[in-house]
C-alpha positions as CSV (number, residue, x, y, z in Angstrom):
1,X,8.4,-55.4,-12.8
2,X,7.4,-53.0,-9.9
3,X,5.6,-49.6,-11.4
4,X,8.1,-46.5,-10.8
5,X,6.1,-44.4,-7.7
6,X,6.3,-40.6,-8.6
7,X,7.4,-38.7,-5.7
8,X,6.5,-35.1,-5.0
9,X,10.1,-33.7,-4.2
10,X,10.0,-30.9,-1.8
11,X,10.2,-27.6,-2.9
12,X,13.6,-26.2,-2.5
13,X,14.4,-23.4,0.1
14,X,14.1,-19.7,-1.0
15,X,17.2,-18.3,0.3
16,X,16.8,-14.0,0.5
17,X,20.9,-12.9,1.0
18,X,21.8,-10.3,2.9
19,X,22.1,-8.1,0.0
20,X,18.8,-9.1,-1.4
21,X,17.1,-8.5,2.2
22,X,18.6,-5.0,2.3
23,X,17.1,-4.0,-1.0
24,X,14.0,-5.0,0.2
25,X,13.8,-2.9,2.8
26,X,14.9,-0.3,1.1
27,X,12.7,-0.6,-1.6
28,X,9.9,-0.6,1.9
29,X,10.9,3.0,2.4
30,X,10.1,3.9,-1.0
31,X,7.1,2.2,-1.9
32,X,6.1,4.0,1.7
33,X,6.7,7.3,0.4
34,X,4.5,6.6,-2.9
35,X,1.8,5.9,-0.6
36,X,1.2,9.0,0.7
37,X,2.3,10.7,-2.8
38,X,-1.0,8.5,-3.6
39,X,-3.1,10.3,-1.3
40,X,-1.7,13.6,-1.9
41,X,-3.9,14.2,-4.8
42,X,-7.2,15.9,-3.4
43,X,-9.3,18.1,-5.5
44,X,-11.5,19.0,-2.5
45,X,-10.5,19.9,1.0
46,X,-13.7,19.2,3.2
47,X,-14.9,21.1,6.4
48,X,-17.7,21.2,8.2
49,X,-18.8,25.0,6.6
50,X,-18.4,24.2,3.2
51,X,-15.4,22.7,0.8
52,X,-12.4,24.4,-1.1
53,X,-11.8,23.2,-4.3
54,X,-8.2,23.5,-5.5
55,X,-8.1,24.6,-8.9
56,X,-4.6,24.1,-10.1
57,X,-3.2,25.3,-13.2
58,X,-2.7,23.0,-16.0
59,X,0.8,22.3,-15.1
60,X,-0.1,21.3,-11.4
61,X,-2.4,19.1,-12.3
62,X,-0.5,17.5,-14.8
63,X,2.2,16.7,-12.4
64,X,0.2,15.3,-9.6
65,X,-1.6,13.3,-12.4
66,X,1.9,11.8,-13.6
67,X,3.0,11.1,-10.0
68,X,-0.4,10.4,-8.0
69,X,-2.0,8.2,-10.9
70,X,0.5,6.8,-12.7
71,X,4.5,6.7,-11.0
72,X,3.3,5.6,-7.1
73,X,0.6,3.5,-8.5
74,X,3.4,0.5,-7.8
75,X,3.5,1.0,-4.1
76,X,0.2,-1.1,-2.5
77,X,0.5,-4.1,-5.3
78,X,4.7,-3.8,-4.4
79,X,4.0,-4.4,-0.9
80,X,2.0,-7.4,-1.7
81,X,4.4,-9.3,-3.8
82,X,6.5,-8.9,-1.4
83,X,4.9,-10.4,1.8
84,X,3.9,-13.4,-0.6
85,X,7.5,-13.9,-1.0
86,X,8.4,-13.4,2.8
87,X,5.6,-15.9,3.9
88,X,5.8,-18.8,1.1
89,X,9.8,-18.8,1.3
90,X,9.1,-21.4,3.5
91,X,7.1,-23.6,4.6
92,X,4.5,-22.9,7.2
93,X,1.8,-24.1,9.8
94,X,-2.0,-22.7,8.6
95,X,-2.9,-21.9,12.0
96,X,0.0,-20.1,13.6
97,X,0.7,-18.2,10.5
98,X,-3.0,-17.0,11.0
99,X,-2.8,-16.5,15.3
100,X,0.6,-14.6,13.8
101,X,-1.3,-12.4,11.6
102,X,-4.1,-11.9,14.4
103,X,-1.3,-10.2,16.3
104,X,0.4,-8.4,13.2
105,X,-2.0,-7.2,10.7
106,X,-5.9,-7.2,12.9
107,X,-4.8,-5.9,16.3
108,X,-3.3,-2.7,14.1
109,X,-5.9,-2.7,12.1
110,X,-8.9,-3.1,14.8
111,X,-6.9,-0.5,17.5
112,X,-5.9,2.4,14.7
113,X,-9.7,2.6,13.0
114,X,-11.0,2.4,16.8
115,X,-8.7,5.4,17.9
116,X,-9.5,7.9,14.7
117,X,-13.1,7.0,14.9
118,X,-13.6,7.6,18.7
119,X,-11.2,10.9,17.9
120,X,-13.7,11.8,15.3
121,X,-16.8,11.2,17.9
122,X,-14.6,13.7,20.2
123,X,-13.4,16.3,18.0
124,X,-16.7,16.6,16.6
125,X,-17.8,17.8,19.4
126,X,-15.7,20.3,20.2
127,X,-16.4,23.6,18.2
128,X,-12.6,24.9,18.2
129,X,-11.8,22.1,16.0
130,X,-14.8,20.4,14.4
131,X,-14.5,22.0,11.5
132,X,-11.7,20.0,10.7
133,X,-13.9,16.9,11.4
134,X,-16.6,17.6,9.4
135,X,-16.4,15.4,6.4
136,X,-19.8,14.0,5.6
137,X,-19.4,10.6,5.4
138,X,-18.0,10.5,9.3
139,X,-20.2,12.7,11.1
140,X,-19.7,9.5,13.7
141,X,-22.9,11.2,16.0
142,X,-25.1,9.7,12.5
143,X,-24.1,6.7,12.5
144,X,-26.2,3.8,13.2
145,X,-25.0,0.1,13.1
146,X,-24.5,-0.4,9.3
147,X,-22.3,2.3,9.1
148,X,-20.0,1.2,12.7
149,X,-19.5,-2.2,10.6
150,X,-18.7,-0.2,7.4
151,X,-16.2,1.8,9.2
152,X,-14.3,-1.4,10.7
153,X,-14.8,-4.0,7.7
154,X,-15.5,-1.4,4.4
155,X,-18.2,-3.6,3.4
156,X,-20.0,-0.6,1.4
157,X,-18.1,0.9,-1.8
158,X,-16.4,3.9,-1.0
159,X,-17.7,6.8,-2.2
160,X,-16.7,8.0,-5.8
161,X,-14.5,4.6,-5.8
162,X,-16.3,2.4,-7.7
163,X,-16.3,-0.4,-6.2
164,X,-13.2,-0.1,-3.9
165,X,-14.2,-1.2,-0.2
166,X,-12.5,1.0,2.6
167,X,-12.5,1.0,6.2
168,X,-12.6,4.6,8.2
169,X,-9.1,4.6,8.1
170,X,-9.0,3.8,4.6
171,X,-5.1,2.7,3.6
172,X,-5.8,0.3,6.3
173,X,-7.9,-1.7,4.0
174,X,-4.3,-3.0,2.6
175,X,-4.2,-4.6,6.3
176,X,-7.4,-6.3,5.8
177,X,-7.1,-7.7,2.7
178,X,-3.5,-9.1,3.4
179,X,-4.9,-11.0,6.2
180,X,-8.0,-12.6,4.0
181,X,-4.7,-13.5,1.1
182,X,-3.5,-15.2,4.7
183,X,-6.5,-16.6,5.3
184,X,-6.7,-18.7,2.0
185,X,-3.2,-18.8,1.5
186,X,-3.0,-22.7,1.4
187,X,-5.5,-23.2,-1.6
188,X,-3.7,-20.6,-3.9
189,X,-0.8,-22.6,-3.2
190,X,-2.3,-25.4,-4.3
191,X,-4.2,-24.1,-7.2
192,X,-0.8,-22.8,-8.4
193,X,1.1,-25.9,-8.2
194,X,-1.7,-28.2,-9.9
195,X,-2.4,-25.7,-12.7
196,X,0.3,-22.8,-12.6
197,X,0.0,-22.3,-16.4
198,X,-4.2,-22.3,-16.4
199,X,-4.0,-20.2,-13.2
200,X,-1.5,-17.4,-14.4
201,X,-3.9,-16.8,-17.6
202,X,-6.9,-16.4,-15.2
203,X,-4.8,-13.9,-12.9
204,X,-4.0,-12.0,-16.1
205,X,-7.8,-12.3,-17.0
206,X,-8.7,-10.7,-13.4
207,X,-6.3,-8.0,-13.3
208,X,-6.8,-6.7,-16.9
209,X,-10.2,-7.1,-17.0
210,X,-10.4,-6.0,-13.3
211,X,-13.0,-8.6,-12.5
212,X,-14.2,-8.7,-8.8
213,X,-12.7,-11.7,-6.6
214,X,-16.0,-12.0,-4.8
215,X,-14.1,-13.0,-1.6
216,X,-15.5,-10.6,1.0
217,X,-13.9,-7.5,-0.2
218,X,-10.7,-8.3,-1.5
219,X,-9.5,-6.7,-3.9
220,X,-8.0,-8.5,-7.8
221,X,-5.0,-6.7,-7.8
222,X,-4.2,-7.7,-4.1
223,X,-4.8,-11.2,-5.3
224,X,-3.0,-10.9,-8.4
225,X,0.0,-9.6,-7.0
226,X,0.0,-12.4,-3.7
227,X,0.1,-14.6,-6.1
228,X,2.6,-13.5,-8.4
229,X,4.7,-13.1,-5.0
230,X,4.2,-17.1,-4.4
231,X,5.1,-17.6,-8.2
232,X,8.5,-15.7,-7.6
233,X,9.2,-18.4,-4.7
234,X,7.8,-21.4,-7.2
235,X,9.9,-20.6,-9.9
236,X,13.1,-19.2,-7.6
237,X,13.1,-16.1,-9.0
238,X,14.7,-12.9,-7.3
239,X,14.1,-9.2,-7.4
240,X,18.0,-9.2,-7.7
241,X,18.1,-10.6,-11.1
242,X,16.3,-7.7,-12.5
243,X,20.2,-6.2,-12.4
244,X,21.1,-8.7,-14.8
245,X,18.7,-6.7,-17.2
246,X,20.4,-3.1,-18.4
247,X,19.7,-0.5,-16.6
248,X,18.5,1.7,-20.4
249,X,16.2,-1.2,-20.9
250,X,13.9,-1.3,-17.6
251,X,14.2,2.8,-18.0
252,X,12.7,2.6,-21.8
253,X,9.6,0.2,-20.7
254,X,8.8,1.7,-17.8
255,X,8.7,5.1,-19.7
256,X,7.3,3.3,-22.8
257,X,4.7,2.2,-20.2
258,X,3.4,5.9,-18.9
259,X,4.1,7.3,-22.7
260,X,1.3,4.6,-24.3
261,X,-1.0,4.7,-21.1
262,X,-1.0,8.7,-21.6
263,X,-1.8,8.6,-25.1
264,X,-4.6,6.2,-25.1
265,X,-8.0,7.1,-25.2
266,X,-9.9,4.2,-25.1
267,X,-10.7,3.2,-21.6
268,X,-9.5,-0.5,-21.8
269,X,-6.2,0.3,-23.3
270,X,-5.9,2.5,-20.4
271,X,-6.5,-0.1,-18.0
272,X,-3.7,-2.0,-19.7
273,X,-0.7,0.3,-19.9
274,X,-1.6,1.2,-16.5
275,X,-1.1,-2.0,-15.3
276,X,1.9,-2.3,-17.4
277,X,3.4,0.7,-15.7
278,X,2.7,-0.9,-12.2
279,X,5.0,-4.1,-12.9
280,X,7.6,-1.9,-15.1
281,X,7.7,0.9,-12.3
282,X,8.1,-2.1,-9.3
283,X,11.1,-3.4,-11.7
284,X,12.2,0.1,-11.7
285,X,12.8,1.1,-8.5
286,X,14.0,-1.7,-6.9
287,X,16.7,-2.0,-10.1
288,X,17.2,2.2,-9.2
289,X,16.6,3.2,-6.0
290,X,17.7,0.5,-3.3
291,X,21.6,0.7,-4.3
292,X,23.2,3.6,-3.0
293,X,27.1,4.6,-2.9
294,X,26.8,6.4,0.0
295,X,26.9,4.1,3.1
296,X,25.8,7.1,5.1
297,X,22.4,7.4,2.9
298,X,22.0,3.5,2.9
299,X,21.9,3.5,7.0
300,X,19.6,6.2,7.3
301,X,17.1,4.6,4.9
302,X,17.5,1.0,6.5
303,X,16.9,2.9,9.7
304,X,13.7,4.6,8.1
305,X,12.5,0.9,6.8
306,X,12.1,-0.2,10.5
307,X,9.4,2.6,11.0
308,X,7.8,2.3,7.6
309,X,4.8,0.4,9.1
310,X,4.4,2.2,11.3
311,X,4.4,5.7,8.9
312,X,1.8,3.7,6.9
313,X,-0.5,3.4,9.9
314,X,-0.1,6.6,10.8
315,X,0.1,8.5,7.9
316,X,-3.8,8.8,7.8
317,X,-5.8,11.0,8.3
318,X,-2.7,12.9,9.7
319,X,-1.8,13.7,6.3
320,X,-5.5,15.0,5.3
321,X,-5.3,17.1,8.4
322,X,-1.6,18.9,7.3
323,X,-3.4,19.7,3.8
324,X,-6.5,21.5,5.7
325,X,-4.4,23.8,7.5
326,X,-2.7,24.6,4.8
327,X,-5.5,25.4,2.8
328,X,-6.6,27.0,5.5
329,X,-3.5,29.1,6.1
330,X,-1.8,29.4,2.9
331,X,-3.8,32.0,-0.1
332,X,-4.9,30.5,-2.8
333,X,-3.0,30.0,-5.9
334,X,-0.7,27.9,-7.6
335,X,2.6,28.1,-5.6
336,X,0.3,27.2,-2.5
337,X,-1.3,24.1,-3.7
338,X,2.3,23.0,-4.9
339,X,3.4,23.1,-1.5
340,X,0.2,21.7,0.1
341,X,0.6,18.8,-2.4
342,X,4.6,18.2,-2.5
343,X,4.7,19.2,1.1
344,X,2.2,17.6,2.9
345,X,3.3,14.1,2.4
346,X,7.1,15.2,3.0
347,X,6.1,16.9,6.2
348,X,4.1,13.9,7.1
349,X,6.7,10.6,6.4
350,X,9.0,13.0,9.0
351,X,6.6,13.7,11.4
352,X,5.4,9.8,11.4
353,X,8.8,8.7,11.4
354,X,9.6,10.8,14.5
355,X,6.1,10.3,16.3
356,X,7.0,6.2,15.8
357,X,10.8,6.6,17.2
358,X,9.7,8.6,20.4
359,X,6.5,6.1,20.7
360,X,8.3,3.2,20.6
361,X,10.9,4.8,23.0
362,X,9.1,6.1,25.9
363,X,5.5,3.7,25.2
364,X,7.6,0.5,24.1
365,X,4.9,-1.7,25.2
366,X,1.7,0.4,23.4
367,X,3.9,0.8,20.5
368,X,4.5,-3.2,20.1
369,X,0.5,-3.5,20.5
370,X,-0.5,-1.0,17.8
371,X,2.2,-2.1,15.4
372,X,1.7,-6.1,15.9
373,X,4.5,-6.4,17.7
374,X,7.1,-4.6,15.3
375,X,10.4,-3.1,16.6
376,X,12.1,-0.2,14.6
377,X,15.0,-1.3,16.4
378,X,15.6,-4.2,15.0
């Protein structure tokens, strides 16, 4: 009798619908949004003569704690699980997804923390607006080698961050670190596949217990969530099945979730429900916010998703910029720094999203370049 040969069956496709795609972007917009609701948060506005502290009233700070620390905290690992998903739904070549991400995610990344730092060298030297320049760290006429590399690769911990590794431009480290997940991209696949049980527990061991990847600087929870993306494709699960769970019981874990991590003391149990409110609020608003009656609203927002790269690139240090001059402008108390920290990211997704539409219209070519070839158009 001839031995039965076990064959590896190929994995079957991982069809996105229409539907499923226009949630997606959707949900882009949002997650967007929370970005710069992330950043909002500053304590200190620097200038070259000194710093203003923003002293908010309890209130205030609670809010911005709520929303800054806990609600948007969804957006960076969300737009990681989800270009897992867009890149394993199929099967690819090593090498031209990498010459593909060369062009995508590094020529954005290299060009925009070029630009801002030679802005910075510029500005700096003019005394009608170097005070809005002046932060410490990027007095760019100090810097000696070390800190040119640090500004394009983050290799040093970012100051007050732990160990969180930024570039000058620092959302762009998301850019970065996607193109490293890229990079090795093959052997998580295949880690996954030979030991997806043994290699889930150490992904939850790693995220809870935050422990370092070691991989140049990326960071766990971008691995964590990559991965969880290519586990989604595995397994043939689908954002849109989280509408087969009722709507009251995403609602009462994601709130569950911010209730226990604001109660907790301990500094591990934090960690935790944090992280627990990260997957619950990414359930959340994709179940919530990317379904819309109005066609109307639906059309402007799938317009807005075409830009949203682009409002990430841009965002920063626009954003840091707007709050200055209101600080600057506006008098201090509590009514201000509401507006300076509702407003500023408001403001600036607008400004971004109209600074990207004329770009791309009247620099089509430039505008391809700095966004790795993106179109809002299409």
């Amino acid at each position: 009798m001839v031995p039965l040969q076990s064959k590896t069956l190929p994995r079957a496709a991982y069809g996105i619908g229409a539907e499923e795609s226009k949630r997606i972007q959707i949900l882009r917009v949002w997650l967007t949004v929370m970005v710069l609701f992330w950043h909002a948060d500053e304590a200190v506005i620097s200038f070259s003569d000194g710093d203003i502290l923003l002293q908010a009233p309890a209130w205030l700070e609670t809010a911005k704690y709520l929303i800054s620390h806990i609600i948007v905290r969804c957006s960076v690992p969300g737009f990681f699980f989800i270009s897992a998903i867009l890149l394993f739904r199929r099967e690819f070549d090593w090498a031209d997804n990498v010459r593909k991400k060369l062009r995508t995610l590094i020529a954005p990344y290299f060009i925009l923390n070029a630009f801002w730092i030679a802005a910075y060298f510029v500005a700096q030297k003019l005394p009608v607006i170097s005070g809005f320049f002046g932060n410490e760290s990027k007095i760019i006429a100090d810097w000696g080698v070390v800190d040119y590399i640090d500004g394009f690769f983050g290799i040093l911990p970012s100051s007050g961050a732990g160990s969180f590794y930024s570039p000058f431009v620092s959302p762009l480290w998301f850019l970065r670190d996607l193109f490293v997940l890229n990079l090795i991209a093959p052997l998580l696949k295949k880690a996954v596949d030979r030991f997806p049980k043994a290699v889930l527990v150490l992904l939850a061991l790693v995220y809870v217990l935050d422990i370092q990847t070691g991989i140049f600087c990326l960071s766990s929870s971008a691995l964590v969530y990559f991965c969880l993306g290519y586990y989604s494709v595995k397994y043939q699960r689908h954002l849109c099945e989280l509408d087969r769970i009722p709507a009251p019981v995403i609602a009462l874990l994601y709130a569950a979730s911010i209730g226990l991590f604001c109660l907790m003391n301990d500094r591990f149990a934090d960690e935790f429900f944090r992280k627990l409110t990260v997957i619950f609020g990414f359930c959340f608003f994709f179940r919530f916010a990317t379904v819309f009656r109005s066609e109307k609203a639906e059309r402007r927002l799938l317009k807005a998703a075409g830009y949203s790269f682009a409002i990430y690139l841009f965002h920063e240090p626009a954003m840091g910029f707007l709050q200055k001059i209101g600080a600057k402008l506006l008098p201090d108390g509590a009514v201000s720094q509401a507006l300076i920290y509702f407003g500023a990211p408001v403001i600036t997704f607008f400004a971004c999203l109209v600074f990207a539409m004329l770009f791309e219209r009247l620099l089509p070519k430039l505008y391809s370049a700095v966004t790795g070839g993106r179109s809002g158009k299409a």
